[in-house]
N, C-alpha and C positions, 0 to 999 in steps of 0.2 A: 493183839487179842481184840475180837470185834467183842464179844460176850461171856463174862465173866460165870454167868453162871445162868441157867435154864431150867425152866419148868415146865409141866403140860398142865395148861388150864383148860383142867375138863368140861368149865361150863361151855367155854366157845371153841373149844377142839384145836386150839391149835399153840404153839409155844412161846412163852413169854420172859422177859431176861426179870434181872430182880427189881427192877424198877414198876414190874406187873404187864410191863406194853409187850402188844403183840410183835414177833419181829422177823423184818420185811423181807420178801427173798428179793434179789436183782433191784438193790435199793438201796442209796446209800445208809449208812447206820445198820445195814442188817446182813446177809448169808446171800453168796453167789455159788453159782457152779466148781468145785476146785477148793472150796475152803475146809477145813477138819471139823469134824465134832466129836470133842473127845471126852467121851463119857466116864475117863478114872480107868478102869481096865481095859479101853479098849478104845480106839480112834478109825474114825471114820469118814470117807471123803464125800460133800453134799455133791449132788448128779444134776437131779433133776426136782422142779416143783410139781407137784400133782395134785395134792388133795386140794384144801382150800387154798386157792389161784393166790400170789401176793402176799402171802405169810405161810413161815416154815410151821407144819402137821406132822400128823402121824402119817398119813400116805407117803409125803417127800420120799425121794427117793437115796439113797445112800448107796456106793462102792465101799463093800466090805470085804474084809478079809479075815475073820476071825476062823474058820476053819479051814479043811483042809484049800480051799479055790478061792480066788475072789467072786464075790457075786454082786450083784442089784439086788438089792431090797426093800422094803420101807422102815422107815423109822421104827413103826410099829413090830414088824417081822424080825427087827435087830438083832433080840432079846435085850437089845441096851433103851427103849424107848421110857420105861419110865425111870430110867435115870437121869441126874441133871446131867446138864454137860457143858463145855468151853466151848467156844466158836473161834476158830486161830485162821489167820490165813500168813501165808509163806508174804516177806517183803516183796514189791518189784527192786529188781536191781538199775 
């Protein structure tokens, strides 16, 4: 588990773990391409970084699957964005 748990800090627009720090995308200690965010009812695979460049936003990009397809989305577009969430990623073997 990279992140125990996540919030959106609406003053600087982008998500912070419970310790308050912003956190990093493509960065050690933070969210790469391939990892889950699992929001409680629903999990999601992180894609892409878009909005604010270097920390995971509401822009980022996510592969979802809660309807009928998978899609691309943004965090925001989820309907899971203001939910907190897990950051998990699969071991290397």
């Amino acid at each position: 588990m990279i992140c125990d748990r996540s919030t959106l800090d609406h003053d600087q627009m982008v998500y912070v773990d419970k310790r308050k720090q912003k956190i990093p995308v493509n960065r050690e200690g933070g969210i790469y391409p391939g990892d889950i965010l699992h929001f409680g009812p629903q999990v999601s695979v992180f894609y892409k970084d878009q909005g604010v460049i270097g920390y995971l936003d509401c822009q980022d990009i996510l592969i979802q699957s809660y309807g009928v397809t998978p899609t691309l989305t943004t965090i925001e577009h989820s309907g899971f964005g203001n939910f907190g969430f897990k950051i998990l990623r699969f071991k290397k073997e």
